[in-house]
N, C-alpha and C positions, 0 to 999 in steps of 0.2 A: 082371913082364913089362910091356913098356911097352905103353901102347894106341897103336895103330898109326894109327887117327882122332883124335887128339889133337895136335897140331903141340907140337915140343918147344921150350919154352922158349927164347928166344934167347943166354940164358946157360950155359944146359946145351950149345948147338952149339956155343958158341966153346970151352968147358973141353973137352968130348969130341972137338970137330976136326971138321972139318965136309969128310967124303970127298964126298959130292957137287958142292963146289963150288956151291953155289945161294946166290941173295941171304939171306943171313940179315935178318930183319925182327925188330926190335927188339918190335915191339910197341904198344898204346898205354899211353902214360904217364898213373896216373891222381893224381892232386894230394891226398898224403897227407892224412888230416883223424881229427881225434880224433872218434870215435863218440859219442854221446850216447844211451843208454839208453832203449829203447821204457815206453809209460806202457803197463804190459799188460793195466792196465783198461778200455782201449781194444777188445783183442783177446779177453780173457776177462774180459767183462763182467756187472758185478754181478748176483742173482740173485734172487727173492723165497723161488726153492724154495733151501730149507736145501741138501737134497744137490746141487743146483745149482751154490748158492756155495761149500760147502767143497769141491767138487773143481773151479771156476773159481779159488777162491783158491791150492788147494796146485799149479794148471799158474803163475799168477802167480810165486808161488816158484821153481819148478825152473827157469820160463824167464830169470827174475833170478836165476837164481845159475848160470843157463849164458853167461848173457850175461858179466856180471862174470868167470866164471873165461876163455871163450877172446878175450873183445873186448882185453884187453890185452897178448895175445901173439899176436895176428892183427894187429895195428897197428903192434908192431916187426917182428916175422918176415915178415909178407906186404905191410905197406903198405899197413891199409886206404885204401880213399876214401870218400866220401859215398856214392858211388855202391854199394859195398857192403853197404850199411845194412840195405837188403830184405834179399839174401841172407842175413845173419848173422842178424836177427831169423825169419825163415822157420827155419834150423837151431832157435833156441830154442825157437821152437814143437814144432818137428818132437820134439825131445827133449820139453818138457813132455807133450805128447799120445801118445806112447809110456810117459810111467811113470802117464798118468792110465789108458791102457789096463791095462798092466801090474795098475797095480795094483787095475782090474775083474777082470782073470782070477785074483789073488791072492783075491778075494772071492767069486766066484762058480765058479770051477773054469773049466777049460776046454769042456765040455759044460754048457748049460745047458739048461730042462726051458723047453719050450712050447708054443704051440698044438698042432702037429706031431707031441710028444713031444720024445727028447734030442736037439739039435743043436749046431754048435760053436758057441760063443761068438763073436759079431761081434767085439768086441775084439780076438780070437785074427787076424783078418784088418785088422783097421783098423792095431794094431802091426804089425805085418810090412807095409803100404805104408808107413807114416811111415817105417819101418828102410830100407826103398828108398829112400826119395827122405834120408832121414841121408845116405846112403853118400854119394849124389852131393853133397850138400853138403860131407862131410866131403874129398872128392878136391876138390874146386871149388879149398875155402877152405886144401887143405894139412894136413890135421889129422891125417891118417895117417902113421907112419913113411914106406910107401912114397909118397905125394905129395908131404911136406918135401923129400925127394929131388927131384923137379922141380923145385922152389920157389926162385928167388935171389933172395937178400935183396937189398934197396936199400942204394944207397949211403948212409953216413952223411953228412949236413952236414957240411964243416969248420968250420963254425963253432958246431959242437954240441959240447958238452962231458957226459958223462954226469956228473957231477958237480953239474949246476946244477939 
């Protein structure tokens, strides 16, 4: 179902027809550009505590190997720009900090024991906001079946050749 506060694409109005006759608005045009990959020790910064750094190093991973797999089919299929840069790096975050939780609740269970007695696992809540705010990046940036669906692709250059 389509979101109804979301303005539909100005290439999905012209394919589907456009019964209300309103100005279709193109949009803004953003000036494609090849991404350059965040230093993520920038973002999860080295650590003197051992547990510190091995679980800053293994979010560095996930978030370099989220970057690498969707920055080179977000770049044909959506057109990054520069300006997309935050957003797609915030998604790698958002992914590394979900399996860093993850994989707290894989170590500690989802109830753990404290001042208190048994309570849930913070992780069990910090996962599930980063999985919120995923989604909206994932519909943002098109990563879902149903958002490719809204998604038209750019034109190619004519004087691109896939070959070169």
């Amino acid at each position: 179902m389509a979101d109804r506060y979301r303005p539909v694409p100005a290439g999905v109005r012209l394919r589907e027809g456009n019964p209300s006759k309103r100005e279709i608005k193109e949009g803004v045009i953003v000036p494609r550009a090849v991404l350059v990959e965040p230093d993520w020790r920038e973002l999860f910064t080295p650590s003197h505590s051992a547990e510190t750094e091995n679980a800053n190093a293994r979010c560095r991973e996930v978030a370099s190997e989220e970057w690498r797999r969707i920055v080179p089919v977000l770049e044909i299929a959506a057109g990054l720009g520069e300006v997309d840069h935050t957003t797609v790096k915030d998604l790698c975050v958002c992914v590394a900090r979900i399996d860093q939780a993850e994989r707290d609740l894989s170590a500690r269970g989802l109830m753990v024991t404290a001042e208190r007695g048994t309570v849930k696992n913070g992780a069990a809540t910090i996962a599930a906001q980063y999985r919120s705010q995923l989604a909206r990046y994932i519909r943002e940036l098109g990563l879902s079946p149903s958002a490719r669906v809204a998604i038209v692709a750019p034109e190619p250059d004519d004087d691109s050749d896939i070959w070169d």
